[in-house]
Each structure stands twice: as structure tokens, then as C-alpha cells.
N, C-alpha and C positions, 0 to 999 in steps of 0.2 A: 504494500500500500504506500502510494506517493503523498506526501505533504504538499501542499499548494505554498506557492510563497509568502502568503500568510500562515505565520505559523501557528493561529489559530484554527486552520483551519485543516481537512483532508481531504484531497480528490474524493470525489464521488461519497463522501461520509460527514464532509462539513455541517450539516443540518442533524445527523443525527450526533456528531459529536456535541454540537451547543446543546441539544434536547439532555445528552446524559449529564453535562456539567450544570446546567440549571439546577434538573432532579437533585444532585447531590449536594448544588448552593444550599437549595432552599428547605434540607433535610426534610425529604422526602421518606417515611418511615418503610418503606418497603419498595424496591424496585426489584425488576426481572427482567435481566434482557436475554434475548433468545436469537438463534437465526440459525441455520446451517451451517459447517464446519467451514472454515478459512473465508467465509465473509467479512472480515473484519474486528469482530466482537472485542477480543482481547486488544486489540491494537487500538481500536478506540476508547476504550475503558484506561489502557495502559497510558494514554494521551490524555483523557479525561479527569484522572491520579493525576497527574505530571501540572495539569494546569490549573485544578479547584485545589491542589496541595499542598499549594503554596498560603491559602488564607486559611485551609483546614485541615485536623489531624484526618490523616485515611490508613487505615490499615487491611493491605491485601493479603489475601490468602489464594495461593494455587493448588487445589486441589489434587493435580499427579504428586506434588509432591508430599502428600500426608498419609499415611498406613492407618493410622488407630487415631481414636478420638483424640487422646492427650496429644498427638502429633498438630491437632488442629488447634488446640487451648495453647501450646508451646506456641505455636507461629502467632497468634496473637495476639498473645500477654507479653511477649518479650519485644513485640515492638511499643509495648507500652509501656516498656523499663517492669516490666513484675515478670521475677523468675521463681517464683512459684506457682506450680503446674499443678490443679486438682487432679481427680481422678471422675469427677461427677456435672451434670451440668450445671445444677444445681449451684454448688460449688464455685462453678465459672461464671456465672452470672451475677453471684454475691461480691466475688474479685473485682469484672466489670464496674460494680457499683461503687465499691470502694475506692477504686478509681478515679471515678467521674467526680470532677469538682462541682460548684454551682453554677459556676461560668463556661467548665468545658464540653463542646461537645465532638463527637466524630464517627466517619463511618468506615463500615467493615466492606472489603470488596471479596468476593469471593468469586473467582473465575472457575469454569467447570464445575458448575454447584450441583449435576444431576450426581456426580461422585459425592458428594458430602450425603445427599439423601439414600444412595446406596449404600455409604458406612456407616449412617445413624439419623434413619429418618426422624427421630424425637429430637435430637441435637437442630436438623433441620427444621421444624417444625419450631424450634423453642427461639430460631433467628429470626422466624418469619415476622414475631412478636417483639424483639428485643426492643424495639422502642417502645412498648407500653411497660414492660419487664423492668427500665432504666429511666423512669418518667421522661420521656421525650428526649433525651441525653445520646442515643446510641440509633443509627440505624445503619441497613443494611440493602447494598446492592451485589447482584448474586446473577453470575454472565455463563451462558447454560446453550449446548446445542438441543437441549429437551425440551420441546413445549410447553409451557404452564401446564395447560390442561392435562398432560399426561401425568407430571409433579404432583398433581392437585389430586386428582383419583387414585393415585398409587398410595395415595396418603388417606382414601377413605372421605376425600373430600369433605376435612376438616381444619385445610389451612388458609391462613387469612388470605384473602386476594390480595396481590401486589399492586404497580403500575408496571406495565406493561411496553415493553420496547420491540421490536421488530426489528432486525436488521437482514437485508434480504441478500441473495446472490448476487456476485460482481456479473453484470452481463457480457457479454459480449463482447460487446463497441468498447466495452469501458474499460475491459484485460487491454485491447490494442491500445485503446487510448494512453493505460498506466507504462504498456509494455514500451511503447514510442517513447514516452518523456522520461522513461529510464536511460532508455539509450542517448537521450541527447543529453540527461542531467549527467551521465555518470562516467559518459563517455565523450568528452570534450573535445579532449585530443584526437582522438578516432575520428566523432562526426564532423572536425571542422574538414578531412578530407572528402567528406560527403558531399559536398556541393549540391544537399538537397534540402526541401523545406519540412516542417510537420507534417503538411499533411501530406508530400511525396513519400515520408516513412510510416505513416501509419498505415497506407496504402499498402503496400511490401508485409506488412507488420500484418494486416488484414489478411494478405494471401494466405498468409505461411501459416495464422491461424485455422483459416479453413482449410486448407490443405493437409499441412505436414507438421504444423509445430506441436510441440509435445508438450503436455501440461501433465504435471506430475500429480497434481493437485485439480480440484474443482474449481477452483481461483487461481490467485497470482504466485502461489508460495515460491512455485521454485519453476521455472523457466527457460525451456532448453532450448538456444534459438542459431542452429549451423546455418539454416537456410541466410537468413537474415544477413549472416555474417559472409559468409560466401559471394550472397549476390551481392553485396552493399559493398562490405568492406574488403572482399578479393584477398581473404585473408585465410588458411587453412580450418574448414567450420570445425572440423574435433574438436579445437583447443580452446571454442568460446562456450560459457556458461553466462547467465547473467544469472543472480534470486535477486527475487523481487520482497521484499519486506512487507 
């Protein structure tokens, strides 16, 4: 995913990045974003930390990287300076509080959260609440390739409804579009022998997409583009890779 030259902002994601930074300003006690795998999700959210971060405490959690509950209490009490780890949630939620001054507040992000409901849908269940849990002090956004609706009945359809984000597949037009302004952001030197414009290379860029180019991924993750390099830059294609962020 490309950044736009504002660095507010993200190709094809700008509207939905100012939607999550709002939610998170204006402590929003429950959010839920969702979309299919390598849409962006994490990278906006990772963008959206980086930018509301600076006026407020945020504390992430990645869920590949947790095995057992205490693995989840550890990643978030230690960025809140408390190295003691309960064993109960209970437990963690009374820590939480003793925490919380009368003037502090902040939120939990938790990326891959359909994992946290598969190692302790009660744990999960107990975050959906945490701001009524912490009177208004603590809430929580939670970035999920699982649909609410599936989270919500798997749970007995008994957990509080969030607010709700959408983020959709990169189309099309919009890979060529990212794929082009990598090659000219990244590759300066290269395309200044191009003696060609944007949209002579996202033209090229378009071919090789519907023809031949290889997409590792469902998105932009990773980018395999010989043709590109061959026809353009007359250059041995084996030896060119670009990933795309």
C-alpha cells in the first residue's frame, strides 16, 4: 500500500483511514473492522496508531503473536509499565483499573481478533465491554478478516454490537494504479531512462496484469513483475522483484 504525498493520507484508503482515526479520537467504546485478507486492514490501523498516538495512549496487540491468555495480559500491561501478569480476567481488568487515573484514558488495538475469540471467547467477550467494565476510561478497536456476524453467533449472540468498518478488496485498476507509482516512487534512477509518462506505464502495468503478472497474494503484498522489466527497462527480468507494502 502506497502513501499519497500527504502523509495523512493513503492511496485508495484515505477516507477510510480519517473514519478509523476519528473512531479512536472521539473514544468510541467498541469498534470492529473487518475486510478480506491483504486489503489493507493492518496497515491502516498501523497508520491510524502512528497518527491519533501521538495525542493518545494506544496499546496494540497482535494476535499471531500470543499462545495463552497470560501471553495477551503480558503484551498489555507491560506497555503500561505493570509487570504483573494475572492468571484470571477478572484479575486483569481490576489491574486495568488501577491503572486508569481520573484524567487518563486509552485504547486497546487488537489486530487478528477472530484469534483472540478462538483462545478465549469470554476474555473476548469481556473486551467487547471494557469500557463500561473501566467507566468510560478504556476502549477497544479489534481488526478481524471474520465478519461480525459470524463473531456475534459463534458467541450465542450475546455480545454487545460494535461500530462497524468495512474495508473492501484492492480492485483492479487500483493494484496497476499502486503497482505504477511504485515503480516510479522507488525507482528513480531506472525510470528516469524510461522516457515514459504514468499513464504510458500503467498501461504496460495493465497488460502484464491481465496477462502474465503474478500476484502472490489477493492484493498488492508481494509483486512479481519480469515482464514489466524486460519490456521497459531491457534489463534481465529474473533479477527484478519489487513488494509492495
Amino acid at each position: 500500500m502506497r502513501k499519497m504525498e500527504n502523509e495523512s493520507q493513503i492511496l485508495h484508503r484515505d477516507g477510510i483511514l480519517s473514519e478509523i482515526c476519528l473512531l479512536i479520537k472521539f473514544n468510541i467504546p467498541f469498534v470492529y473492522i473487518n475486510g478480506p485478507p491483504n486489503s489493507g486492514k493492518s496497515y491502516c490501523m498501523d497508520h491510524a496508531v502512528n497518527k491519533v498516538g501521538c495525542n493518545q495512549k494506544i496499546v496494540a496487540v497482535d494476535m499471531r503473536d500470543v499462545i495463552k491468555i497470560q501471553g495477551f495480559f503480558h503484551s498489555v500491561l507491560t506497555q503500561l509499565a505493570c509487570n504483573h501478569i494475572p492468571d484470571h480476567i477478572s484479575d486483569f481488568i481490576g489491574i486495568i483499573n488501577d491503572i486508569i487515573s481520573e484524567e487518563k484514558t486509552f485504547c486497546i488495538v487488537i489486530k487478528h481478533a477472530q484469534m483472540l475469540n478462538e483462545l478465549n471467547s469470554m476474555l473476548f467477550a469481556s473486551l467487547t465491554v471494557i469500557n463500561q467494565l473501566t467507566n468510560g476510561k478504556v476502549t477497544v478497536t479489534m481488526v478481524s478478516d471474520t465478519p461480525w456476524d459470524l463473531i456475534y453467533h459463534s458467541n450465542g449472540s450475546t455480545l454487545t454490537p460494535p461500530v462497524t468498518v468495512y474495508i473492501p478488496p484492492y480492485t483492479r485498476c487500483q493494484i496497476v494504479e499502486i503497482v505504477a507509482l511504485c515503480l516510479l516512487e522507488e525507482h528513480n534512477n531506472l525510470c528516469t531512462q524510461l522516457d515514459v509518462g504514468l499513464d504510458e506505464l500503467q498501461k504496460y502495468v495493465r497488460t502484464c496484469v491481465y496477462d502474465s503478472l503474478t500476484l502472490y497474494t489477493s492484493s498488492i503484498r508481494r509483486v512479481h513483475l519480469p515482464h514489466i522489466c524486460g519490456h521497459l527497462l531491457k534489463i534481465s527480468p529474473s533479477s527484478y522483484m519489487l513488494v509492495v507494502y
